[in-house]
C-alpha positions as CSV (number, residue, x, y, z in Angstrom):
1,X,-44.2,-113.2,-185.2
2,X,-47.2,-111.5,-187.3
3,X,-47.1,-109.4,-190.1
4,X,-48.0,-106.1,-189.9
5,X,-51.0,-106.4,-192.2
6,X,-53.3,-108.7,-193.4
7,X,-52.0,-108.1,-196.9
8,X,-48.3,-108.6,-196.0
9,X,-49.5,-111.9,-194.8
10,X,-51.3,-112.9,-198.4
11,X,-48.2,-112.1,-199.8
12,X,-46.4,-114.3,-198.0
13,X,-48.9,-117.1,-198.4
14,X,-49.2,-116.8,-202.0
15,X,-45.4,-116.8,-202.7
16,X,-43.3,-117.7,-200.3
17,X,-45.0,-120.5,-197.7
18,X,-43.8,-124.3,-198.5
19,X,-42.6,-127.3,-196.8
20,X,-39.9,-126.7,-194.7
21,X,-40.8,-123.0,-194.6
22,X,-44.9,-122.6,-193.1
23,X,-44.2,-119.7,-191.3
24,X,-42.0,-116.7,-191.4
25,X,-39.4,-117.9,-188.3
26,X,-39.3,-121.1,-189.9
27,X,-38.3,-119.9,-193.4
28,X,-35.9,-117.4,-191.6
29,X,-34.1,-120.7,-189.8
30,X,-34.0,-122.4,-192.6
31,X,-32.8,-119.7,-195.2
32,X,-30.0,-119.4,-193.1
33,X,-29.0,-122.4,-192.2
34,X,-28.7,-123.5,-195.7
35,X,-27.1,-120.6,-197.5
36,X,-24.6,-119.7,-194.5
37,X,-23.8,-123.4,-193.8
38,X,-20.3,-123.4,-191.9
39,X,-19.3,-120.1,-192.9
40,X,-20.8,-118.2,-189.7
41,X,-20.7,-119.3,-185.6
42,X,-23.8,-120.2,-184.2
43,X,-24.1,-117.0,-182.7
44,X,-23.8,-114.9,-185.8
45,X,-26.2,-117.7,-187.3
46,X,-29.1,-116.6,-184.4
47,X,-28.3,-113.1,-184.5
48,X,-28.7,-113.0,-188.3
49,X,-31.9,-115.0,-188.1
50,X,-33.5,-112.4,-185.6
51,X,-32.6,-109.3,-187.8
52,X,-34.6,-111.3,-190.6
53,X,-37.5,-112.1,-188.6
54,X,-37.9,-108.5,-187.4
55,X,-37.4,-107.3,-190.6
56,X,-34.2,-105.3,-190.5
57,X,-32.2,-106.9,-192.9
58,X,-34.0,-109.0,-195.8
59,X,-32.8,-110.8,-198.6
60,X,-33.9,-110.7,-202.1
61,X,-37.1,-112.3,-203.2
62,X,-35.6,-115.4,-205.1
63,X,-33.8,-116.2,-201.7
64,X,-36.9,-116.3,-200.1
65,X,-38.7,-118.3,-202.4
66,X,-35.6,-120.8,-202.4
67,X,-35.4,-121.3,-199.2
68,X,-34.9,-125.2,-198.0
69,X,-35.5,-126.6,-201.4
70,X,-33.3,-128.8,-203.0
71,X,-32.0,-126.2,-206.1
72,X,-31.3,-122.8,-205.1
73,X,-31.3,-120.1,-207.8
74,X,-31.0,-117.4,-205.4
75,X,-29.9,-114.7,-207.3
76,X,-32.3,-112.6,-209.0
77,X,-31.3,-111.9,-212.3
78,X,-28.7,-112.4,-214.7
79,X,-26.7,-109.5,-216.9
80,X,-26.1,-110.2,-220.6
81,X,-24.1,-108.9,-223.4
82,X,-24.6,-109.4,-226.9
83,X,-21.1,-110.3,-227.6
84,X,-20.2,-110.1,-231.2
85,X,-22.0,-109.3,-234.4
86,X,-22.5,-112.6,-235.7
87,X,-25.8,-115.0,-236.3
88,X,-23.6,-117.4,-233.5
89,X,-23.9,-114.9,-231.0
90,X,-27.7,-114.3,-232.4
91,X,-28.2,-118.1,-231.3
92,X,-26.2,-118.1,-228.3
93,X,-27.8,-114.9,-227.0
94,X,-31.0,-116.7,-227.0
95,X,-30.4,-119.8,-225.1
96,X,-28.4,-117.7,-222.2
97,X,-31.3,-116.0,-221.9
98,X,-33.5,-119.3,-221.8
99,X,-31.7,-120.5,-218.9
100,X,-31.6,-117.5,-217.0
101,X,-35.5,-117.1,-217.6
102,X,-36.2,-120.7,-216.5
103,X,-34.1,-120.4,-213.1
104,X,-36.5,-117.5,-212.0
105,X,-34.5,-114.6,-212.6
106,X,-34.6,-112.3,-214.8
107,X,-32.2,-111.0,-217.5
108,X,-30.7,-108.0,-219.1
109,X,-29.3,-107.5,-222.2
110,X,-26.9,-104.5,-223.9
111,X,-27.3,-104.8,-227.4
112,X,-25.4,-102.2,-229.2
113,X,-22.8,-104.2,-230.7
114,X,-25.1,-105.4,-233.3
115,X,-24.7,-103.4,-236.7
116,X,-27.6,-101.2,-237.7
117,X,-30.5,-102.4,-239.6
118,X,-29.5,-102.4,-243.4
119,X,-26.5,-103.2,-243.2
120,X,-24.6,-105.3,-245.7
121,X,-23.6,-108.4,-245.2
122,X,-20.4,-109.3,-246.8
123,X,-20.6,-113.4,-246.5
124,X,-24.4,-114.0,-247.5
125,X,-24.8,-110.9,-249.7
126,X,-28.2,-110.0,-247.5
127,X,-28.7,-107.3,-245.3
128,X,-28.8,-107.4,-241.5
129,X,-31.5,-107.0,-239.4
130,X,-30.3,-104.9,-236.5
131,X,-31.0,-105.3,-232.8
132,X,-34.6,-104.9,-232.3
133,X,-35.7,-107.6,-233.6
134,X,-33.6,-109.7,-231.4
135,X,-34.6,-107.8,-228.8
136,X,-38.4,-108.7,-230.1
137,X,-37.3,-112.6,-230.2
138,X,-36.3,-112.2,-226.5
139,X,-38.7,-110.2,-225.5
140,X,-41.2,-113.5,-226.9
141,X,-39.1,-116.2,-225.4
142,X,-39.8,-114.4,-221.9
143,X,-43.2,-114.3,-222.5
144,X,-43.5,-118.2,-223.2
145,X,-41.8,-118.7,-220.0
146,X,-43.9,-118.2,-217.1
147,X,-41.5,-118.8,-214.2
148,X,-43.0,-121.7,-211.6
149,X,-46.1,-121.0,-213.3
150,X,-46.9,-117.9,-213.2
151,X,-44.2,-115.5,-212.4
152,X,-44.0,-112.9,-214.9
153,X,-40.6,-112.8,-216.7
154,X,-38.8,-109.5,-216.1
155,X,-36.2,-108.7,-219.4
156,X,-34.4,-105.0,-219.9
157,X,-32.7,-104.0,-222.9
158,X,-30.4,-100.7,-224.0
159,X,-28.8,-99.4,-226.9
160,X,-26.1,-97.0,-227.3
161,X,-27.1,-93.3,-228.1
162,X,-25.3,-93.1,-231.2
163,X,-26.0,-96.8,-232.7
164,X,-27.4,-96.3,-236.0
165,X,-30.7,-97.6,-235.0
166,X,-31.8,-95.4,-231.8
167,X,-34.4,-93.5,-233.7
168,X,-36.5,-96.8,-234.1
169,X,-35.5,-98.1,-230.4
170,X,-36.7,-94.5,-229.2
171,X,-40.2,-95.0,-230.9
172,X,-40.4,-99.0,-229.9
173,X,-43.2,-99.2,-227.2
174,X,-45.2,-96.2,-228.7
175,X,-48.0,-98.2,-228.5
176,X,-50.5,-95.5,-229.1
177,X,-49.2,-95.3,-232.5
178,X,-49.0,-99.0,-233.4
179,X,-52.8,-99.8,-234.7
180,X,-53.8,-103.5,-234.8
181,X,-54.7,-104.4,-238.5
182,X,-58.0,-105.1,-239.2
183,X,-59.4,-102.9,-236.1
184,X,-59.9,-99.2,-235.2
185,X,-57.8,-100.1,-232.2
186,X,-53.9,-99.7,-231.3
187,X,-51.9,-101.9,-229.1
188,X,-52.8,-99.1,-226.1
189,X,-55.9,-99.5,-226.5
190,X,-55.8,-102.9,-226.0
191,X,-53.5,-102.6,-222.8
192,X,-56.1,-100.4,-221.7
193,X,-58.5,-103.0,-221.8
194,X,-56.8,-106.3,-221.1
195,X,-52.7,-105.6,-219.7
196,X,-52.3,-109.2,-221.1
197,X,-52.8,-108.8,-224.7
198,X,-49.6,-108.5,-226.0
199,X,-48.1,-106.1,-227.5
200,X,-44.1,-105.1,-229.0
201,X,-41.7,-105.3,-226.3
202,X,-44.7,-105.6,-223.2
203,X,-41.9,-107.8,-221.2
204,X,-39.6,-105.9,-221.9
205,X,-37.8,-102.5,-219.9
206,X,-36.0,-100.1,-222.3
207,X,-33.1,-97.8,-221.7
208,X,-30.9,-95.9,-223.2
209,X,-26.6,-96.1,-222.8
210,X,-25.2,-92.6,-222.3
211,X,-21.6,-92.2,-222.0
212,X,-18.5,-89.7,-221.8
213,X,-19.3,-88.4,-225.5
214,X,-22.5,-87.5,-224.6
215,X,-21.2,-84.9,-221.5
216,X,-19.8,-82.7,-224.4
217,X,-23.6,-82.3,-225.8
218,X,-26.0,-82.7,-222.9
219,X,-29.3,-81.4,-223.3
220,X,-28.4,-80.3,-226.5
221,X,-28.3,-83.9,-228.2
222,X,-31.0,-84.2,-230.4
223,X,-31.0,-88.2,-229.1
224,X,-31.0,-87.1,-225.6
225,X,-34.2,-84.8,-226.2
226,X,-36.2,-87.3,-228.0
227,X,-35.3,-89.4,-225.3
228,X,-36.8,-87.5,-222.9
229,X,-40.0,-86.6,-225.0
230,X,-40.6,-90.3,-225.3
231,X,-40.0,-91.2,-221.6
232,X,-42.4,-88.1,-220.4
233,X,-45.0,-89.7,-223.0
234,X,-44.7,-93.2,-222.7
235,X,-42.2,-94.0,-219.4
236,X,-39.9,-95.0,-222.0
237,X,-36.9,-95.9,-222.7
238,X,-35.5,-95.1,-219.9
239,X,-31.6,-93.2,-219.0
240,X,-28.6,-95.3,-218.3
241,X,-26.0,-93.5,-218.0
242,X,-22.0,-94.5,-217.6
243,X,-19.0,-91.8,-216.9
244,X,-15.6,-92.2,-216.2
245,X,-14.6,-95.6,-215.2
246,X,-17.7,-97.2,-215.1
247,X,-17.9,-95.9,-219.1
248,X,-17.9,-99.9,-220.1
249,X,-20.9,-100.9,-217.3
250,X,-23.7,-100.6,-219.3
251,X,-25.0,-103.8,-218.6
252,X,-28.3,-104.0,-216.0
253,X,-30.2,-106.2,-214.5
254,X,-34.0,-106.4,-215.2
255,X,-34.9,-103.4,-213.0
256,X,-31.2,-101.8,-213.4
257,X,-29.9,-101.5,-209.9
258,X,-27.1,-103.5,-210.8
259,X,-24.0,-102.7,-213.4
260,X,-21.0,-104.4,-214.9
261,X,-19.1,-104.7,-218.1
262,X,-18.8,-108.3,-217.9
263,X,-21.6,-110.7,-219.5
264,X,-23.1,-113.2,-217.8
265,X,-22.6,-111.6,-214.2
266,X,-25.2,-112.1,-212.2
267,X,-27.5,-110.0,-209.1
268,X,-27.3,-111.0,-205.4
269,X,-29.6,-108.7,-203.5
270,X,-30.9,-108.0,-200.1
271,X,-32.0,-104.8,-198.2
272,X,-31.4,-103.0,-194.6
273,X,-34.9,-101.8,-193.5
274,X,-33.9,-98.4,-192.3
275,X,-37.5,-97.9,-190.7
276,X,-37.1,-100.4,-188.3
277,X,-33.2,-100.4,-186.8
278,X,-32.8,-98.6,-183.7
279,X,-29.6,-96.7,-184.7
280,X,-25.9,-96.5,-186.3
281,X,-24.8,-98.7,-184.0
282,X,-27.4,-101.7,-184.7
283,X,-27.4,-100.5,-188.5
284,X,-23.4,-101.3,-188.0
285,X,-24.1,-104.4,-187.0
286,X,-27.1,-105.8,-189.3
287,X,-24.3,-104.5,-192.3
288,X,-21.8,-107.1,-190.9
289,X,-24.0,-109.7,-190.8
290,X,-26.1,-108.9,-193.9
291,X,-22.5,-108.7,-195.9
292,X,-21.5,-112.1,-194.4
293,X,-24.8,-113.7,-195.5
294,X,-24.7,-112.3,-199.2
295,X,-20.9,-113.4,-199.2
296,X,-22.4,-117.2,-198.4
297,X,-24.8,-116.8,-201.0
298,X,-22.1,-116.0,-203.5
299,X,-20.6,-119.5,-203.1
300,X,-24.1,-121.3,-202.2
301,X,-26.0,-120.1,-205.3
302,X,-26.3,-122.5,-208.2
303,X,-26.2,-121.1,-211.8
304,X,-27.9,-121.7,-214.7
305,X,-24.9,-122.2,-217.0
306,X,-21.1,-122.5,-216.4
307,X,-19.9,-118.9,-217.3
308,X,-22.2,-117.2,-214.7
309,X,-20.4,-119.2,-211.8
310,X,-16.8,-118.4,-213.5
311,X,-18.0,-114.6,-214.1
312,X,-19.8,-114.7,-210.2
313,X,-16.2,-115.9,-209.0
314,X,-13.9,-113.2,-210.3
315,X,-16.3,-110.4,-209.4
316,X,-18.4,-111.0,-206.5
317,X,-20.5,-108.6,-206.8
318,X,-23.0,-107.7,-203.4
319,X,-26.4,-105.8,-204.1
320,X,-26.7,-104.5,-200.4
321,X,-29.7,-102.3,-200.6
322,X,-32.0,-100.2,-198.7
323,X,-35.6,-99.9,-198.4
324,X,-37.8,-98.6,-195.8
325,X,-36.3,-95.0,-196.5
326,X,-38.7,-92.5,-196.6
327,X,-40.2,-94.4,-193.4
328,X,-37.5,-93.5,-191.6
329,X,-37.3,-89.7,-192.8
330,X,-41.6,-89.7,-191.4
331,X,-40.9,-91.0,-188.4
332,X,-38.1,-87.8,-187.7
333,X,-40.5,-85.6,-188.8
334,X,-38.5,-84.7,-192.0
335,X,-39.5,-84.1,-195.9
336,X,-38.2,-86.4,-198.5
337,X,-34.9,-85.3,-198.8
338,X,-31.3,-86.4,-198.0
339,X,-31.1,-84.7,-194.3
340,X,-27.9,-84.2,-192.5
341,X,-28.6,-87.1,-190.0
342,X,-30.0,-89.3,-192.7
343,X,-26.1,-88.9,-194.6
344,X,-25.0,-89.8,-191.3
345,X,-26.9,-93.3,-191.4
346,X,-25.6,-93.7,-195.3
347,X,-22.3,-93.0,-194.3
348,X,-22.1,-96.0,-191.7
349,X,-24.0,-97.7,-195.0
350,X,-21.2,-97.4,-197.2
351,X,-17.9,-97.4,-195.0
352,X,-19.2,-101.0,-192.9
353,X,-20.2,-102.4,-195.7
354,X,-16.9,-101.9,-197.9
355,X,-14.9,-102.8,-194.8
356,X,-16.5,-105.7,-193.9
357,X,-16.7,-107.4,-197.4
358,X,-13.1,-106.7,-197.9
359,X,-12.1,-108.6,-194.6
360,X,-14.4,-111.3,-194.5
361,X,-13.1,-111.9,-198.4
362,X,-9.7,-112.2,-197.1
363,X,-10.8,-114.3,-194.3
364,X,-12.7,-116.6,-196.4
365,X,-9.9,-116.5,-199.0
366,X,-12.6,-115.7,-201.6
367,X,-11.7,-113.1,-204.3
368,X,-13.3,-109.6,-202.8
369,X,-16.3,-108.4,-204.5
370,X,-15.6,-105.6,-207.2
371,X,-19.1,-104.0,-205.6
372,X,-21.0,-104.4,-202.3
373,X,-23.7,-101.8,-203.0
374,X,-27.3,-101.8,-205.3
375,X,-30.7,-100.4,-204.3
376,X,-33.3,-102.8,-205.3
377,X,-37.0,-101.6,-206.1
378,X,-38.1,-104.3,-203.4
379,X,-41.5,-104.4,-203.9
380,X,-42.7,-107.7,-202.4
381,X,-40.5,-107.3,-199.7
382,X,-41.3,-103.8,-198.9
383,X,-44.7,-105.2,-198.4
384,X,-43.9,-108.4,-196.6
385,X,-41.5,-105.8,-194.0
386,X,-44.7,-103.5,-194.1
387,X,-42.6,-100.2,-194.9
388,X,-41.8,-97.9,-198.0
389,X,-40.3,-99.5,-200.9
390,X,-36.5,-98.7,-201.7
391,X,-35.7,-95.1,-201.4
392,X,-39.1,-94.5,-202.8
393,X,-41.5,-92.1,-201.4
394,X,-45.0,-93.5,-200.4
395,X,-46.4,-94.0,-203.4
396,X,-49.9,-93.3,-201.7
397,X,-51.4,-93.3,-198.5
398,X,-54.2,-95.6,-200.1
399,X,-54.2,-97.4,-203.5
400,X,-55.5,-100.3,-205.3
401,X,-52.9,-103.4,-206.4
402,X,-53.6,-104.9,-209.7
403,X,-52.0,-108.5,-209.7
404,X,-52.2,-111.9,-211.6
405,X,-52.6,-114.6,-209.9
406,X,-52.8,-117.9,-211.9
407,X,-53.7,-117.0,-214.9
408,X,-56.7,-114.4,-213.8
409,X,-55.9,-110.4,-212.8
410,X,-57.0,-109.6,-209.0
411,X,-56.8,-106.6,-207.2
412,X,-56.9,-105.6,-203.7
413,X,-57.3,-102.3,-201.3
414,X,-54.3,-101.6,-199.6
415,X,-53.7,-98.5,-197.1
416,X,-50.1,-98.5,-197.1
417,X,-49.0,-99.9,-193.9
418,X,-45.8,-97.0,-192.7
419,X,-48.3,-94.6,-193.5
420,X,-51.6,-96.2,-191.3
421,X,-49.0,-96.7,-188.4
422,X,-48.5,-93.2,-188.8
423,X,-52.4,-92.6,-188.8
424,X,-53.0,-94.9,-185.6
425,X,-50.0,-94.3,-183.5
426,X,-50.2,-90.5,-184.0
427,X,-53.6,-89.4,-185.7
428,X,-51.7,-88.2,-188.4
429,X,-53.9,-86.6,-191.2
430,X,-53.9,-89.3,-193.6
431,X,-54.2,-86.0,-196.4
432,X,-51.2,-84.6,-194.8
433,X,-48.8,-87.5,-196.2
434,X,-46.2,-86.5,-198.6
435,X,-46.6,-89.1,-201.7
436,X,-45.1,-89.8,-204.8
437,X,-47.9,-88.7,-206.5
438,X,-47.9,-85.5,-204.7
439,X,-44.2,-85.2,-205.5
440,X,-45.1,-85.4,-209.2
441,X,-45.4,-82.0,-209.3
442,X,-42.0,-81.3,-208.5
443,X,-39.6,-84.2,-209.8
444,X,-36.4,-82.1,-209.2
445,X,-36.9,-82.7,-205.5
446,X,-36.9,-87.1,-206.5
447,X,-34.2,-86.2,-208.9
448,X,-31.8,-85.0,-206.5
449,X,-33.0,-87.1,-203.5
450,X,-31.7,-90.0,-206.0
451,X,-28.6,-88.3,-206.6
452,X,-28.0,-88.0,-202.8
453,X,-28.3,-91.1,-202.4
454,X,-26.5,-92.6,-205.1
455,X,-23.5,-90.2,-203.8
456,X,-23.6,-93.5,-201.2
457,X,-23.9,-96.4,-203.7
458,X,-21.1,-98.1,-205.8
459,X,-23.3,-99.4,-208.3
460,X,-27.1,-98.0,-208.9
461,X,-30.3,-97.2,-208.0
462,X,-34.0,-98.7,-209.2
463,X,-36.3,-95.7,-208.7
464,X,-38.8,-94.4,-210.7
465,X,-39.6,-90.9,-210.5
466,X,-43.8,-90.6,-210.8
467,X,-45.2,-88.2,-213.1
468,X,-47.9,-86.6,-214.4
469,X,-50.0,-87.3,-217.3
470,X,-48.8,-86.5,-220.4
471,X,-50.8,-83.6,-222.2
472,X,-51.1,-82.2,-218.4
473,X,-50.1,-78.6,-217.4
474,X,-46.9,-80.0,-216.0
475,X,-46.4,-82.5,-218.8
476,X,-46.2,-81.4,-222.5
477,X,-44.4,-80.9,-225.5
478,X,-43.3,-77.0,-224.0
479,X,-41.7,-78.9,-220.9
480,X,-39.3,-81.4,-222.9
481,X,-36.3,-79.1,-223.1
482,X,-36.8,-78.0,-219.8
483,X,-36.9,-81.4,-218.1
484,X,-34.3,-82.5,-220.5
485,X,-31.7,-79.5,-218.6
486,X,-33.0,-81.0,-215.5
487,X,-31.8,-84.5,-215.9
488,X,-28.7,-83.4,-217.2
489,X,-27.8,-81.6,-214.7
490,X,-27.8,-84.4,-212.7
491,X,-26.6,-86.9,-214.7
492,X,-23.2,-86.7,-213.5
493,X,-24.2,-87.7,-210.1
494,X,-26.4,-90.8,-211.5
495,X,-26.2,-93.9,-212.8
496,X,-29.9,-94.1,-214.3
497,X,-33.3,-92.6,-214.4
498,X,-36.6,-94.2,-215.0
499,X,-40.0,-91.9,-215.0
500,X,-43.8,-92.9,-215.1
501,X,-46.4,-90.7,-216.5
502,X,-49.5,-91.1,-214.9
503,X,-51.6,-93.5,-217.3
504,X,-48.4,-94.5,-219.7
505,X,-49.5,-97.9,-219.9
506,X,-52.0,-99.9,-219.8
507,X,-53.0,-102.2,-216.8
508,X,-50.3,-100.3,-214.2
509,X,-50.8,-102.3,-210.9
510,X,-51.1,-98.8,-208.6
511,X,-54.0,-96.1,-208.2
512,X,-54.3,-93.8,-205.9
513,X,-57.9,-93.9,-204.3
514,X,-59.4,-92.4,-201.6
515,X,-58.2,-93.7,-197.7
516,X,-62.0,-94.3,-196.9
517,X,-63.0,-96.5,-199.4
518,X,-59.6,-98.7,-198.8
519,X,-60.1,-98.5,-195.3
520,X,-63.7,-100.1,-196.2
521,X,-62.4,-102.8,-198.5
522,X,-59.3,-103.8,-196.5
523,X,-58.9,-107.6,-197.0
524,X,-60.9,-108.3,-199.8
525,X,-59.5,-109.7,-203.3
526,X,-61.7,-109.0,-206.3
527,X,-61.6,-111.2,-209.5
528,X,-61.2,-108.6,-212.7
529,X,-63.7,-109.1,-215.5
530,X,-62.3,-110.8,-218.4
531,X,-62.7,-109.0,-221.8
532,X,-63.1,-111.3,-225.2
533,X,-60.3,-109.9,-226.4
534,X,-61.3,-111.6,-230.2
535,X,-64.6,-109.9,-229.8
536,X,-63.2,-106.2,-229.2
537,X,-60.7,-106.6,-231.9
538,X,-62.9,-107.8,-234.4
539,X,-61.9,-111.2,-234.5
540,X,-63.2,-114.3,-234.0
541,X,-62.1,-117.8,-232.9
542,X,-58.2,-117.3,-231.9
543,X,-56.7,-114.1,-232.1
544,X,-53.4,-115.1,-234.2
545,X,-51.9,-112.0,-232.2
């Protein structure tokens, strides 16, 4: 088996290839074989391993990476509450989140039940602190902890809309605001320069926890609005939002796709490549066995703590995704949006997938998972499978990747790979491609594509909706109410909402550039220039940043 491009190959190299695991067949055999153990007949076993080698059914990225090794923290991220409003909980916050950190996963955290800043405090006669500045501590701890090396921690924090310190959270990551003392310079303008120089809250994704109260006001919440100026500014925070009986989930993974009330549940993700199965009768059957393998890895995972496991056990939870999407809507011929055949395939999606964890629960005499369904953003993956990411449009038909690697930032040229099948197979216009960035201009249409889709998902969705710059024609202060109707109109139908502003923040790994010159750098990894960061702040010797 070969990858479908030279960088889908690197990718693997550089984070996946070890002993036991030198190729992609051979990581596929042994992944399976060791998470699915005795739980599936050797036919099931040989079928599951082909879908994986073809790429119509692949796990999460911390599965991958576990494969054959003697620990196996396979699932990707951890949820966390902050439990009670008490300098205990303060301490016992932080080491959870140590744990997780350390296993490779990442971690989320709902924070609201800490009092505001200001507050009294009746036993010590001081005056609390409020949440960010735990979320600051954590947000540190995951930068000190550079997972195997060099994987970049990935944290997410919310706060409740009405908490008494949401004007501060709101105004958190305005980096552009937050000058460095001693310079002319602010924190963006160092992210401009260098995307490791830290900054408040750099490791950290921000959100914030809407719930049934909110309904009543809408658009017309003076939190919700500055919400949404922030987020068209900066890309942040973000909307998670929580109706009905899912009021109490606001907990999230790092990138979100993934709810519950309870803390210390846990992710356990793996995606159906739409782009590449045949039809609803093959999708039927890679849900079976993708169901049956996530089930095994629900009982095969180890934890980082005691509480996950008992939490994992009572709930179960299944993050069967998708990616590969908007792949399969180009090869029909259709736009990016949720087409009558395309609810056809999601249907099968969520009734076999349902079905089958329910029965194979009972079979197993396991407790049944409370969820079976998350969209991941599956980025590596997407790459490695050599298709569209998620249920995320192209991003570009050509673009440059900003990475770290080690402890220096490279960056390659990278045509994306559905769209140069689409140019080779059928001299397709490579200017003719719909993209993300094209569909900036008209975010309704990502909006309610997300909505569609989430009409099919029992927990969430990790998209974000590309935008364009802020101080643009289509992004300014005279378009916040207006975009603020917009995503309350379809917040009903969500569970979250993330948006990017072209140029929010410093370093992004993506930019669009011209098909020609990637097509004339394919293959190549350039080596950054390093700034002296000391030097441009006016420092000298060590920072003390």
């Amino acid at each position: 088996m070969s990858f479908s491009s030279h960088f889908a190959e690197t990718i693997f190299l550089q984070k996946y290839r070890h002993e036991g695991a030198e190729s992609w067949p051979a990581l596929c055999h042994t992944m399976v074989n060791q998470i699915c153990a005795n739980r599936l007949s050797k036919s099931e076993k040989s079928q599951l391993i082909k879908y994986i080698i073809d790429m119509k059914f692949i796990p999460g990225g911390r599965y991958l990476y576990y494969a054959g090794r003697k620990v196996r923290y396979i699932n990707n991220c951890f949820l966390l509450r902050a439990e009670y409003d008490t300098r205990e909980d303060w301490a016992n916050l932080s080491w959870k989140a140590e744990r997780a950190l350390m296993t490779g996963g990442g971690i989320g955290v709902d924070y609201s039940i800490y009092r505001p800043s200001g507050s009294k405090l009746r036993r010590t006669g001081g005056l609390a602190s409020g949440p960010i500045p735990k979320i600051q501590m954590l947000n540190e701890i995951g930068r000190h902890v550079m997972q195997g090396g060099s994987r970049r921690s990935a944290l997410y924090a919310s706060l409740h809309w009405q908490h008494g310190d949401i004007a501060a959270f709101l105004a958190s990551k305005d980096w552009h605001t937050f000058g460095i003392p001693g310079t002319d310079k602010t924190y963006w303008d160092m992210k401009q320069l260098d995307f490791n120089f830290p900054a408040p809250l750099d490791m950290t994704n921000i959100s914030v926890n809407y719930d049934d109260k909110w309904l009543k006001l809408g658009a017309n919440s003076e939190v919700f609005l500055d919400n949404v100026k922030q987020a068209l500014m900066t890309g942040e925070p973000g909307f998670s939002f929580n109706f009905g009986t899912k009021q109490n989930e606001t907990l999230r993974n790092a990138c979100t796709e993934v709810c519950s009330s309870d803390d210390s549940d846990v992710c356990n993700i793996g995606s159906l490549n739409l782009a590449r199965i045949e039809n609803k009768t093959e999708l039927e059957d890679v849900i079976k066995l993708a169901i049956k393998f996530l089930l095994c890895g629900s009982l095969r995972s180890h934890v980082p703590y005691p509480k996950v496991k008992k939490v994992r056990g009572k709930n179960r939870r299944l993050g069967l995704g998708l990616m590969g999407v908007h792949e399969w809507l180009i090869q029909r011929n259709y736009k990016y949006e949720c087409v009558p055949e395309l609810h056809e395939w999601l249907a099968v999606y969520k009734d076999v997938s349902t079905k089958t964890a329910k029965n194979v629960s009972n079979c197993w005499g396991i407790t049944r998972p409370v969820a079976t369904r998350a969209i991941a953003p599956t980025g590596t993956i997407g790459i490695l499978a050599g298709t569209t990411t998620g249920v995320e449009p192209l991003y570009a038909v050509a673009y440059k990747r900003r990475y770290l690697k080690g402890t220096s930032w490279r960056h390659q040229f990278v045509v994306d790979s559905a769209a140069k099948c689409l140019i080779d197979k059928y001299g397709t216009d490579p200017e003719s491609i719909e993209s993300a960035i094209d569909l900036a201009n008209d975010p309704e249409r990502r909006i309610k594509f997300q909505a569609d889709i989430q009409d099919y998902v029992d927990m969430s969705i990790a998209s974000t909706i590309n935008l364009p710059a802020w101080g643009s024609d289509l992004n300014n202060p005279d378009k916040v109410a207006e975009f603020a109707q917009l995503i309350a109109q379809y917040a009903p139908r969500l569970r979250g909402l993330t948006v990017y502003p072209d140029g929010a923040r410093g370093g992004q790994p993506l930019t669009r550039v011209a098909y020609g010159e990637a097509m004339s750098k394919i293959g190549e990894e350039f080596v950054e220039a390093s700034h002296d960061i000391c030097s441009i702040s006016g420092k000298g010797g060590t920072c003390g940043i």
